[in-house]
N, C-alpha and C positions, 0 to 999 in steps of 0.2 A: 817196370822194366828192371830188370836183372844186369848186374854185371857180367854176367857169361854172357846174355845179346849185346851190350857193348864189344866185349871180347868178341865175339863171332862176327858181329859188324866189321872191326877195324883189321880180323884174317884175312874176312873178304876182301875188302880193297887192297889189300896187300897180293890176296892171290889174284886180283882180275888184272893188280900191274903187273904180275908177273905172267899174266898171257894166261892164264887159267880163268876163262871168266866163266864157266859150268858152274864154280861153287858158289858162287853168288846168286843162281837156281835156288839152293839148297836153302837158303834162308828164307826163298820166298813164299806164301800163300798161293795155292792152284791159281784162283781170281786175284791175283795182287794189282792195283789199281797204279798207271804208271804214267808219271807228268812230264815227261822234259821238255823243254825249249827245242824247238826246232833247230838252234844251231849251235845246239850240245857236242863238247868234243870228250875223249877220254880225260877223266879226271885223276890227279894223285891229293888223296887225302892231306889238310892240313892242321884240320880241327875236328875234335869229336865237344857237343856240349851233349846233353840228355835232361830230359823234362818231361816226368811220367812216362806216356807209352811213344813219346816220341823221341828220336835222336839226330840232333844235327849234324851235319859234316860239311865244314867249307874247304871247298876244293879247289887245286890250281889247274890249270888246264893249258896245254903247251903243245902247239904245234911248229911241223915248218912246212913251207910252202915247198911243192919237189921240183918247178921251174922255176925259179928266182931264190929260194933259199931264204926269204924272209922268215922270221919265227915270230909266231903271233904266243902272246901271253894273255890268261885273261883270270880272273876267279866266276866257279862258280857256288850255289848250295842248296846243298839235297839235305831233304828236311823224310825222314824215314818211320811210319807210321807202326810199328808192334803190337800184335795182340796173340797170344797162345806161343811166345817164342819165335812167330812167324814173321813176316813183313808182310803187310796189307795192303799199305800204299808207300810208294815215290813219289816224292815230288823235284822239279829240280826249278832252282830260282836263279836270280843275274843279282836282284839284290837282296843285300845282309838283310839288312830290317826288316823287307817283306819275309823272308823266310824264319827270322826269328820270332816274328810275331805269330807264324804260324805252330810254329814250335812250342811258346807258351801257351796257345788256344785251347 
């Protein structure tokens, strides 16, 4: 893995919080292979690691409820698979260790 797919990784999340989430396309593989949790919410980036053709990013996630107004906080982490520049697989996790052990594999 290259530092410019780092750099292109950390654009992306930058342009998908900013309402641009098409460029986050651009980085992917036609067949890109994609994991989330079912009760995956938008994430903002906190942490980039990288190990080989993988990269991790732990995320925060922050919502509020629009009839009560409650705000739920949570982390999550996308563990980001690279081959040819591309992104091949997503994966998204609830915990650190499972996903960092994926990240070393």
């Amino acid at each position: 893995m290259t530092d410019s797919q780092l750099d292109r990784l950390r654009a992306a999340y930058d342009a998908y919080n900013r309402g641009e989430a098409a460029s986050v396309a651009g980085l992917a593989a036609d067949d890109i292979e994609v994991r989330p949790p079912p009760t995956s919410l938008d994430p903002e980036p906190a942490e980039f690691l990288e190990h080989g053709d993988r990269i991790f990013v732990a995320v925060r996630v922050h919502a509020r409820c629009r009839g009560s107004g409650v705000e739920l906080r949570d982390e999550a982490f996308h563990v980001w698979t690279v081959e040819d520049e591309r992104a091949v697989r997503f994966e998204v996790f609830v915990d650190r260790d499972e996903a960092l052990a994926v990240l070393r594999s």
